[in-house]
N, CA, C and O atoms as a GROMACS GRO file, in nm:
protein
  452
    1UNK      N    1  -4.859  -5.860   1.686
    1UNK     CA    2  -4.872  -5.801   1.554
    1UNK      C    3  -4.746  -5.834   1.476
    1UNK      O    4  -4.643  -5.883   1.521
    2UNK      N    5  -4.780  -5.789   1.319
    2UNK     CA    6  -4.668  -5.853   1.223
    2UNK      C    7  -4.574  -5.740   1.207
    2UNK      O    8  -4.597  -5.653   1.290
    3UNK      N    9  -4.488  -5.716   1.137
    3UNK     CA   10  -4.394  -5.579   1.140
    3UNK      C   11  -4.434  -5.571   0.974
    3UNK      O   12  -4.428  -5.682   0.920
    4UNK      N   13  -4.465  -5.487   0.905
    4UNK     CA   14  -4.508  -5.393   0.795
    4UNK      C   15  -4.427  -5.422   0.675
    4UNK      O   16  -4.453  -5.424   0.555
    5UNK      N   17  -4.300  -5.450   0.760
    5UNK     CA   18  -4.152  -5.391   0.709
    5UNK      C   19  -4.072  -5.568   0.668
    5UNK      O   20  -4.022  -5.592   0.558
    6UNK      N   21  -4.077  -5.659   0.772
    6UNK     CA   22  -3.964  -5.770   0.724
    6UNK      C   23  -4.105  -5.842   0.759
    6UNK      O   24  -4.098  -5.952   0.704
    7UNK      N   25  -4.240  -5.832   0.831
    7UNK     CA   26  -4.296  -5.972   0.842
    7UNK      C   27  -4.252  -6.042   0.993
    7UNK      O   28  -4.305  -6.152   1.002
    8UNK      N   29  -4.191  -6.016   1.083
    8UNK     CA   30  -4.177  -6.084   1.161
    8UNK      C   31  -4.265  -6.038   1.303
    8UNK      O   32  -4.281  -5.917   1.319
    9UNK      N   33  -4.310  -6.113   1.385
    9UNK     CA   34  -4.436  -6.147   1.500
    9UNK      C   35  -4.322  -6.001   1.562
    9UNK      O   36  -4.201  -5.997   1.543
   10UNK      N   37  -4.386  -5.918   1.619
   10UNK     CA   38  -4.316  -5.833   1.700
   10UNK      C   39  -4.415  -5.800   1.847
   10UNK      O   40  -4.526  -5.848   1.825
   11UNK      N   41  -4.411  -5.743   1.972
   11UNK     CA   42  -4.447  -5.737   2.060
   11UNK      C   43  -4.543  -5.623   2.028
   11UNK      O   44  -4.493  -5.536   1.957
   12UNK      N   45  -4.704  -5.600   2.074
   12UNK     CA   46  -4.810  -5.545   2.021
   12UNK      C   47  -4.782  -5.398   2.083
   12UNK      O   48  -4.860  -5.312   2.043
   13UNK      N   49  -4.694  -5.360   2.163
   13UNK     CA   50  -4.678  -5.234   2.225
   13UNK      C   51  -4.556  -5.155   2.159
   13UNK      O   52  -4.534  -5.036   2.184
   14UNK      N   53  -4.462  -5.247   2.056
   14UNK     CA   54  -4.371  -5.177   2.031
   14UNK      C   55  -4.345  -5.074   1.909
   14UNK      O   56  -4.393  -5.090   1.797
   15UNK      N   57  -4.281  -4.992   1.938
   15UNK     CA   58  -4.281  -4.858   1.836
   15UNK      C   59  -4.208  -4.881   1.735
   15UNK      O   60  -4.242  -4.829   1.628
   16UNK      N   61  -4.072  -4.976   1.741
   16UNK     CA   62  -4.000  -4.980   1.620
   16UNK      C   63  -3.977  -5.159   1.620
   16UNK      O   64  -3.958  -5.218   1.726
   17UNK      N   65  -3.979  -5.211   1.529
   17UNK     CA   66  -3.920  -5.345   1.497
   17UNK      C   67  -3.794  -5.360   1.576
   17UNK      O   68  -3.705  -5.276   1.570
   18UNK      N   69  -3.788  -5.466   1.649
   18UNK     CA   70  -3.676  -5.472   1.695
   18UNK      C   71  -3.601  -5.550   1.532
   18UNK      O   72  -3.538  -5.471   1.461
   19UNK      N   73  -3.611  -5.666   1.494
   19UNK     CA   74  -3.567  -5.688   1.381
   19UNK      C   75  -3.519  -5.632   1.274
   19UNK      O   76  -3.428  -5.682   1.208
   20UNK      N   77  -3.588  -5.502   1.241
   20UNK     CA   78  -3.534  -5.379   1.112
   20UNK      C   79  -3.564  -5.294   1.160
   20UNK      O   80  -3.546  -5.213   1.069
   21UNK      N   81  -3.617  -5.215   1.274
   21UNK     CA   82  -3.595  -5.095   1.303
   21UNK      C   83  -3.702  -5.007   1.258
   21UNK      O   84  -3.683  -4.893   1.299
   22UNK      N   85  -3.821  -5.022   1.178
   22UNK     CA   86  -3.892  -4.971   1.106
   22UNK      C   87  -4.034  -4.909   1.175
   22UNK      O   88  -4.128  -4.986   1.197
   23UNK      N   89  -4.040  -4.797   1.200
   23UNK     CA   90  -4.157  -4.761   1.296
   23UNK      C   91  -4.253  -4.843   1.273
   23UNK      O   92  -4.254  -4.897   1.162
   24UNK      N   93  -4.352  -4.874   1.362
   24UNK     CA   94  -4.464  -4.949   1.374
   24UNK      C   95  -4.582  -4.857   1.380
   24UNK      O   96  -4.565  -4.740   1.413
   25UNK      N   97  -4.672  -4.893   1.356
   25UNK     CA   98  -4.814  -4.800   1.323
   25UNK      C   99  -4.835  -4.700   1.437
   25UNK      O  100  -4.878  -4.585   1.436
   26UNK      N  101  -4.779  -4.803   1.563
   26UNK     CA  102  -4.827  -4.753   1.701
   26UNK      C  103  -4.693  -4.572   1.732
   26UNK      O  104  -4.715  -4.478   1.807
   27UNK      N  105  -4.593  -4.590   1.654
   27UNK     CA  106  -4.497  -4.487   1.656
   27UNK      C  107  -4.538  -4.349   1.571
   27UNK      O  108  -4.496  -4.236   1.593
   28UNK      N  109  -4.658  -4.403   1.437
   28UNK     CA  110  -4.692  -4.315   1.412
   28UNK      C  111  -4.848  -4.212   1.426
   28UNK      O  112  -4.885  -4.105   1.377
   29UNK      N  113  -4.903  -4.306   1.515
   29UNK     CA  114  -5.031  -4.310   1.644
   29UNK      C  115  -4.944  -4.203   1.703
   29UNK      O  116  -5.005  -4.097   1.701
   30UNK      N  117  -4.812  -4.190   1.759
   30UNK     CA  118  -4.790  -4.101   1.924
   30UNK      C  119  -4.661  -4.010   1.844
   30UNK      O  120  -4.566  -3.970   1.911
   31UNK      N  121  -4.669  -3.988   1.731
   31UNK     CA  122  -4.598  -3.859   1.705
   31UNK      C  123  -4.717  -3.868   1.518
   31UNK      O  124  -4.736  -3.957   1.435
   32UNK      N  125  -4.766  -3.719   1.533
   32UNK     CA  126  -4.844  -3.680   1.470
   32UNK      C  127  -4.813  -3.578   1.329
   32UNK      O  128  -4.725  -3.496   1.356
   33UNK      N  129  -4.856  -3.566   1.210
   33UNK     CA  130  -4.794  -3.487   1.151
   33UNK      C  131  -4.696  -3.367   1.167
   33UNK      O  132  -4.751  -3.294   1.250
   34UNK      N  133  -4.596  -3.318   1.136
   34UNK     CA  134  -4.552  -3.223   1.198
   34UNK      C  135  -4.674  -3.068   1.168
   34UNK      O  136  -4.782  -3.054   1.112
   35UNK      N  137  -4.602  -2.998   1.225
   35UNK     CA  138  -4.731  -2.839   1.198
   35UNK      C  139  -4.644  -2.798   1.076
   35UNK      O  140  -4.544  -2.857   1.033
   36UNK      N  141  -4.699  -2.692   1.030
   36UNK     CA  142  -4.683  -2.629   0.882
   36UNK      C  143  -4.562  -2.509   0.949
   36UNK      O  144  -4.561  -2.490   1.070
   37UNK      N  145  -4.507  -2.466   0.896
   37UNK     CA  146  -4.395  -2.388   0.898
   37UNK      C  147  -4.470  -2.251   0.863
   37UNK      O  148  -4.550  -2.244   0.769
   38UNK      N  149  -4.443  -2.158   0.935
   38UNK     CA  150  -4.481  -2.035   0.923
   38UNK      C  151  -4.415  -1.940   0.911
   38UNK      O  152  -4.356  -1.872   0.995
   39UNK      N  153  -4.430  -1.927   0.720
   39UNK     CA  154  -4.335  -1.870   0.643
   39UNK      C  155  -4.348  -1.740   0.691
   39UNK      O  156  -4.255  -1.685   0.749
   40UNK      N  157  -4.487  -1.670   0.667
   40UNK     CA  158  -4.477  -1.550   0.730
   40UNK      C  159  -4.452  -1.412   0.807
   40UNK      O  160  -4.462  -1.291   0.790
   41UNK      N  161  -4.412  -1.513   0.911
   41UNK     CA  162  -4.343  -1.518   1.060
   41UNK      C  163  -4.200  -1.445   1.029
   41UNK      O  164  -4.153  -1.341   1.074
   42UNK      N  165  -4.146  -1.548   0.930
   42UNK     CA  166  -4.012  -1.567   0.949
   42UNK      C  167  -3.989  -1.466   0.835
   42UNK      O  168  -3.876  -1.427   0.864
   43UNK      N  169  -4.013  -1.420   0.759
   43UNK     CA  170  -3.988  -1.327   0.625
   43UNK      C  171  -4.048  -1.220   0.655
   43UNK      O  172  -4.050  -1.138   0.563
   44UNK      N  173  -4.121  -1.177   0.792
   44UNK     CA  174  -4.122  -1.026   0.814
   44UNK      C  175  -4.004  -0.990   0.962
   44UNK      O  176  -3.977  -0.891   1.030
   45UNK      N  177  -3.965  -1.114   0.958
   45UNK     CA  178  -3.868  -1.088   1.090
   45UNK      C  179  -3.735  -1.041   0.970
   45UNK      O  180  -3.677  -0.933   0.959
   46UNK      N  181  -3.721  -1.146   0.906
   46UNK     CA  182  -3.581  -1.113   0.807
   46UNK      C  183  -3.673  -0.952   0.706
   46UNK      O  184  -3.598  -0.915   0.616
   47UNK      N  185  -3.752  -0.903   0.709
   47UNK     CA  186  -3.774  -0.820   0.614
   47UNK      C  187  -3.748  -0.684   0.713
   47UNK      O  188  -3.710  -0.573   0.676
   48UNK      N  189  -3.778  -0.723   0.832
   48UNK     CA  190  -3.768  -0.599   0.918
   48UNK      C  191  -3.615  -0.565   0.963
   48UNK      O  192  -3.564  -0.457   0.992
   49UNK      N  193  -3.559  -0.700   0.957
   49UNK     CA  194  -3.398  -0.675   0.953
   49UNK      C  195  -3.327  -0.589   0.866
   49UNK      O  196  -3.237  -0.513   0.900
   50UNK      N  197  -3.377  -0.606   0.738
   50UNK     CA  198  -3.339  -0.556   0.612
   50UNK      C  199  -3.412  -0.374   0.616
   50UNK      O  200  -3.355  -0.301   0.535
   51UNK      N  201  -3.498  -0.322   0.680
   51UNK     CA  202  -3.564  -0.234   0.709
   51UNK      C  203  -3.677  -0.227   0.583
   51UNK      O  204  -3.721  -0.123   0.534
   52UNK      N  205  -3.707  -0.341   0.551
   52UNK     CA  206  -3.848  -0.316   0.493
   52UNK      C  207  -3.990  -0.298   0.558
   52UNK      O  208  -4.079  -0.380   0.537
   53UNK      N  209  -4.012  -0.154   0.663
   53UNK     CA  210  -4.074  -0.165   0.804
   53UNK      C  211  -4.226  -0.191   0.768
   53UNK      O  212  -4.287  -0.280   0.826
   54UNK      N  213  -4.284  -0.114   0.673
   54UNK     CA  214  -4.426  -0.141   0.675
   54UNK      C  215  -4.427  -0.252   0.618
   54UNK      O  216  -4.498  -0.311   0.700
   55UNK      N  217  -4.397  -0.349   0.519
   55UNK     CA  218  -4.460  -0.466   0.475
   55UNK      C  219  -4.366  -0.569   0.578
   55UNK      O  220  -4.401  -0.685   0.556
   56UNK      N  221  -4.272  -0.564   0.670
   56UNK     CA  222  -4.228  -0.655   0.731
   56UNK      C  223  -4.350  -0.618   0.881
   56UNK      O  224  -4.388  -0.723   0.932
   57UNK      N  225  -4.387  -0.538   0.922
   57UNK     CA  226  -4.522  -0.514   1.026
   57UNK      C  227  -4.626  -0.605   0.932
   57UNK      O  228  -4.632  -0.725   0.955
   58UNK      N  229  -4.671  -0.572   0.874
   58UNK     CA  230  -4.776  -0.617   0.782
   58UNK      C  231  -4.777  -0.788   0.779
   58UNK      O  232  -4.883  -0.850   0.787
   59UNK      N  233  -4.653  -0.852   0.769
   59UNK     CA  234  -4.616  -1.022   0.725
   59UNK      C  235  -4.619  -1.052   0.898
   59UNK      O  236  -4.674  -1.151   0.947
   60UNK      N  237  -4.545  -0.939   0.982
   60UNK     CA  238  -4.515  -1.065   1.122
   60UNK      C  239  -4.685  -1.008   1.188
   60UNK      O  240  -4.718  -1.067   1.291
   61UNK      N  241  -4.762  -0.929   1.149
   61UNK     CA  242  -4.899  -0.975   1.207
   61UNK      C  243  -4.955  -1.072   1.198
   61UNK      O  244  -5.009  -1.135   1.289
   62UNK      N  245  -4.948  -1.111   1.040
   62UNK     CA  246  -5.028  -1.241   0.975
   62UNK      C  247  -4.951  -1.330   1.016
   62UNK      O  248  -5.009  -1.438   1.029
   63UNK      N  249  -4.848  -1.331   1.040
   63UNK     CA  250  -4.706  -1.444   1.112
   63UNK      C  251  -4.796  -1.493   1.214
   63UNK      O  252  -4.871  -1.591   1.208
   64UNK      N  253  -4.776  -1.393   1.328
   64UNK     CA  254  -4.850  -1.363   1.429
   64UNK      C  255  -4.956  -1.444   1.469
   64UNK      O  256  -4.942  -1.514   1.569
   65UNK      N  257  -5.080  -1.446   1.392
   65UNK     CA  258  -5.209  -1.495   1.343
   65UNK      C  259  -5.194  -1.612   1.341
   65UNK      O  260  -5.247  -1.690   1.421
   66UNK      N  261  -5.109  -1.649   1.234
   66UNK     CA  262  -5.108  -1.772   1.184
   66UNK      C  263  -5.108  -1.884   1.316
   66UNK      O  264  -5.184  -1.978   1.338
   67UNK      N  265  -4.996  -1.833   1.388
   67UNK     CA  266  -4.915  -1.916   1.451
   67UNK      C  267  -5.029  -1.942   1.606
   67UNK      O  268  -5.016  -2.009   1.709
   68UNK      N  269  -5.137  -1.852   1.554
   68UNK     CA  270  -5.239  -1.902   1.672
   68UNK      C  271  -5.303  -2.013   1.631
   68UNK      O  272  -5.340  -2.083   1.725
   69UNK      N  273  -5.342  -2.075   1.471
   69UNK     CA  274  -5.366  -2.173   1.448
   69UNK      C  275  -5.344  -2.334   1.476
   69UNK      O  276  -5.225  -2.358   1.496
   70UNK      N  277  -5.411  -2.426   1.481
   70UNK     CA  278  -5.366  -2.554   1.519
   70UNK      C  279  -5.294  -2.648   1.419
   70UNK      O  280  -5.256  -2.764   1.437
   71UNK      N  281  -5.286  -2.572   1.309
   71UNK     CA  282  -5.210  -2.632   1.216
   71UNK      C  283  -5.070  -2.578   1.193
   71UNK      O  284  -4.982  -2.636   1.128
   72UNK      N  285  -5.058  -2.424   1.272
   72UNK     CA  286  -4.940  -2.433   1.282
   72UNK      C  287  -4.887  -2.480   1.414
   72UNK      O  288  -4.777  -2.536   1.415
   73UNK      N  289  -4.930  -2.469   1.486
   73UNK     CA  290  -4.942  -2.515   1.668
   73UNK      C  291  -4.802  -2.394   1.705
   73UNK      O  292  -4.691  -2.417   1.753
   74UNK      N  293  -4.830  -2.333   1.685
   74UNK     CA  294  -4.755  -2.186   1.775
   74UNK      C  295  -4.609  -2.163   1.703
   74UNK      O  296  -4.532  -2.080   1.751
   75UNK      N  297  -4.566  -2.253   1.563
   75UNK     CA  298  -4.453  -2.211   1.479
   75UNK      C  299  -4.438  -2.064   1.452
   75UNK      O  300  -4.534  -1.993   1.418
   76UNK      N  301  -4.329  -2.024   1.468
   76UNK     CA  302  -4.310  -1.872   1.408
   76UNK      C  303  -4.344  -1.758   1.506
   76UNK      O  304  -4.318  -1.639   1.490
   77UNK      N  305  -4.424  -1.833   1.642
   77UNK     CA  306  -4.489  -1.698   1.701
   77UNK      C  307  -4.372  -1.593   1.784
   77UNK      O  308  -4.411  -1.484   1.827
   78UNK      N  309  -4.218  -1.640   1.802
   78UNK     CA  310  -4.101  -1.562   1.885
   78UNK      C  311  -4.086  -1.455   1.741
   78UNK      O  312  -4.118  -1.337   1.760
   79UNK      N  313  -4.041  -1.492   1.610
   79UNK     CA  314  -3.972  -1.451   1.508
   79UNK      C  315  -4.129  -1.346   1.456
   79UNK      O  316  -4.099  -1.235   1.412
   80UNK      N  317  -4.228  -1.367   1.459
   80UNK     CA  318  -4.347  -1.250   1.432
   80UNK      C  319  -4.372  -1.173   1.558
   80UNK      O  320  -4.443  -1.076   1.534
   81UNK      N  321  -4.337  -1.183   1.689
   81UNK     CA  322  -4.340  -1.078   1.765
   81UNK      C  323  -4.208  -0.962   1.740
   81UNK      O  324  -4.204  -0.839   1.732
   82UNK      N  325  -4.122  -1.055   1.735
   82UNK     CA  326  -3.968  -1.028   1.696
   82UNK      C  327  -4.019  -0.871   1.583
   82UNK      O  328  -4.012  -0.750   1.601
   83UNK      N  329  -4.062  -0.948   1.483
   83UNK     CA  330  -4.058  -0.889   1.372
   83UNK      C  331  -4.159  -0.696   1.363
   83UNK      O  332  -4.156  -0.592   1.297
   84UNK      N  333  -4.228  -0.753   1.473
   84UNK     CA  334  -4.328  -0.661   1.511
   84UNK      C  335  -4.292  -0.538   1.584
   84UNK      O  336  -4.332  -0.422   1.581
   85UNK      N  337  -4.176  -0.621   1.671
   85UNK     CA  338  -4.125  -0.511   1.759
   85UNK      C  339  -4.043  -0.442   1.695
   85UNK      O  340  -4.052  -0.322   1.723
   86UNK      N  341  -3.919  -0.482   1.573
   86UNK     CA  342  -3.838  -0.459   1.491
   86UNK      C  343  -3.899  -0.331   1.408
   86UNK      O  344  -3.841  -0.223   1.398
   87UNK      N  345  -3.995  -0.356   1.363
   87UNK     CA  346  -4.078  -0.271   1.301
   87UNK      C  347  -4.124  -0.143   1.316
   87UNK      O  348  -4.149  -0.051   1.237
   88UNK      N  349  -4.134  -0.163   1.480
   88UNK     CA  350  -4.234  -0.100   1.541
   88UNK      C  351  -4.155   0.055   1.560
   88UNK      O  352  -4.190   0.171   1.537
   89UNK      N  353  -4.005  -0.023   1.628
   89UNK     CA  354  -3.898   0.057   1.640
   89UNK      C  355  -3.837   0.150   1.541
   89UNK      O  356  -3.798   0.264   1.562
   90UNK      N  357  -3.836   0.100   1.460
   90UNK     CA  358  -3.747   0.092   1.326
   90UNK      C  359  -3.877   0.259   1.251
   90UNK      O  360  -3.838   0.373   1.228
   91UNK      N  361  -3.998   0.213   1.235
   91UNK     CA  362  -4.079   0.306   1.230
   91UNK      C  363  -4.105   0.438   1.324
   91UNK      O  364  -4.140   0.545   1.274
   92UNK      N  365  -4.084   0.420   1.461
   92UNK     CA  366  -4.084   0.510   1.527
   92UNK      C  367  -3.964   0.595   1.548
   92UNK      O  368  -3.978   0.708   1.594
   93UNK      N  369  -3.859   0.552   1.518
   93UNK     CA  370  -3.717   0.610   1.475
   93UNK      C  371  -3.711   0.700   1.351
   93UNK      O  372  -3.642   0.802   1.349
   94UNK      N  373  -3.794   0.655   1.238
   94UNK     CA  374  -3.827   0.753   1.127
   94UNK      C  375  -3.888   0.849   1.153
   94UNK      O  376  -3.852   0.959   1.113
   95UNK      N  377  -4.023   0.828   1.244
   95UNK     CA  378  -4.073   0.986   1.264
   95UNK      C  379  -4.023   1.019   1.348
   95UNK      O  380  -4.087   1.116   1.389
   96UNK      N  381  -3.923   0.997   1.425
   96UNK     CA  382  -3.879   1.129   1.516
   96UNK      C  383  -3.758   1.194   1.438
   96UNK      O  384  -3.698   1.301   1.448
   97UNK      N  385  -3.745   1.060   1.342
   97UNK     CA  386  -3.592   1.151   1.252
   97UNK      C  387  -3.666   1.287   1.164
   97UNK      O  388  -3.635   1.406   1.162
   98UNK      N  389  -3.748   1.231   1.114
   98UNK     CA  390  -3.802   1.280   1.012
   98UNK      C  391  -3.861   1.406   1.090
   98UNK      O  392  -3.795   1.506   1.061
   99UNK      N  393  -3.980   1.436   1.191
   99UNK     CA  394  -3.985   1.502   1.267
   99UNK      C  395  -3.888   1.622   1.298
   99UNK      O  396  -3.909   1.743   1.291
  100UNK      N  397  -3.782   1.554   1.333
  100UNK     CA  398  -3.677   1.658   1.449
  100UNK      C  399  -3.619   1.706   1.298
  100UNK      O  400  -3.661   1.821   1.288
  101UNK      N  401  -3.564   1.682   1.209
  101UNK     CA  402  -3.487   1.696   1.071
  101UNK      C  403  -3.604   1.806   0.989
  101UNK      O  404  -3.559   1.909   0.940
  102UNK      N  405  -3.715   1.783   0.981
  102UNK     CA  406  -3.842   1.899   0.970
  102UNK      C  407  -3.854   1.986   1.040
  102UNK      O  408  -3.916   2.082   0.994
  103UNK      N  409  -3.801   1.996   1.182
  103UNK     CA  410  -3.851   2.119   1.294
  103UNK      C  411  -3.688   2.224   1.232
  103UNK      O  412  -3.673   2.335   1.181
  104UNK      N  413  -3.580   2.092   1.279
  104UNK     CA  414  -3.441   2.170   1.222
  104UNK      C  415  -3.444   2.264   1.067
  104UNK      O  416  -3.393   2.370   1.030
  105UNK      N  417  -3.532   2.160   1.004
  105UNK     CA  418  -3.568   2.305   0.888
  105UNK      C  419  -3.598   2.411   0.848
  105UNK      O  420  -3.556   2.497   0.770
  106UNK      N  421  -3.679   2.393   0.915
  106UNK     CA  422  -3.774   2.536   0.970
  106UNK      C  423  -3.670   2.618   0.978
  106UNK      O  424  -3.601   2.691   0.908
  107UNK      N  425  -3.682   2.586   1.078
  107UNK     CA  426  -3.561   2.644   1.198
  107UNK      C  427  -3.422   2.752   1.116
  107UNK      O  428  -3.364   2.857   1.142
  108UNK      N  429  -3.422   2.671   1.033
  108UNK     CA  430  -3.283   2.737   0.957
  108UNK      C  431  -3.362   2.801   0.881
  108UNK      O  432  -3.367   2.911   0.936
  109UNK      N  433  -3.441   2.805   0.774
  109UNK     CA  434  -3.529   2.925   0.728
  109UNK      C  435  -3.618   3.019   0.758
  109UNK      O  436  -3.706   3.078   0.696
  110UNK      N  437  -3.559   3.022   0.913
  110UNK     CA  438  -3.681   3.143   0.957
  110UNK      C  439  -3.790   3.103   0.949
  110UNK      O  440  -3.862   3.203   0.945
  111UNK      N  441  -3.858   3.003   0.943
  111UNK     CA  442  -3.998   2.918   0.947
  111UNK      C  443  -4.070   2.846   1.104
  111UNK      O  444  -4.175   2.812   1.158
  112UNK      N  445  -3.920   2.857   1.124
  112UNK     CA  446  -3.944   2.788   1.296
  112UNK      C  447  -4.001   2.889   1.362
  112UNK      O  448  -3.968   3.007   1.353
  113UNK      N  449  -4.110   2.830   1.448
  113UNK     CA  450  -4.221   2.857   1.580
  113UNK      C  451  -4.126   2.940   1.695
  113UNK      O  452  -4.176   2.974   1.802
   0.00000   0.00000   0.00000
């Protein structure tokens, strides 16, 4: 085969021109588009950092999701569990604050059980 790139006879198995260096058809045959980036993923992991808990749960599900797709081929899926667990925590820390800080209320107004 010919090379794309300068024209010169190159060996029918090879991936780059030896002459200019220039991938050959066959280089872009055995590495395939890259996958899509899964924004999702990654902006409920940084949202849950920031403690934005319900809409950062909300983004690393669909993160989550996404990243089961073949177009993303599994991008994002560490940083949307990440984000999930972040969340998860981060939420369950509020109601026990919120909780125990409500019972303590009571409590001081003669309202407590």
């Amino acid at each position: 085969m010919f090379c794309k790139n300068c024209g010169k006879e190159i060996n029918d198995n090879a991936v780059v021109c030896p002459n200019c260096g220039v991938a050959t058809e066959k280089m872009a045959a055995n590495n395939p588009v890259p996958a899509q980036k899964n924004s999702m993923a990654i902006a409920g992991f940084v949202l849950a950092l920031l403690g934005f808990n319900v809409i950062s749960l909300i983004l690393s599900i669909v993160g989550l999701s996404y990243s089961k797709k073949p177009e993303y081929a599994g991008d994002g899926k560490g940083f949307a569990i990440a984000g999930i667990v972040l969340s998860c925590v981060y939420i369950g820390f509020f109601i026990i604050l919120y909780a125990t800080c409500g019972v303590a209320a009571c409590a001081a107004f003669g309202a407590g059980a």
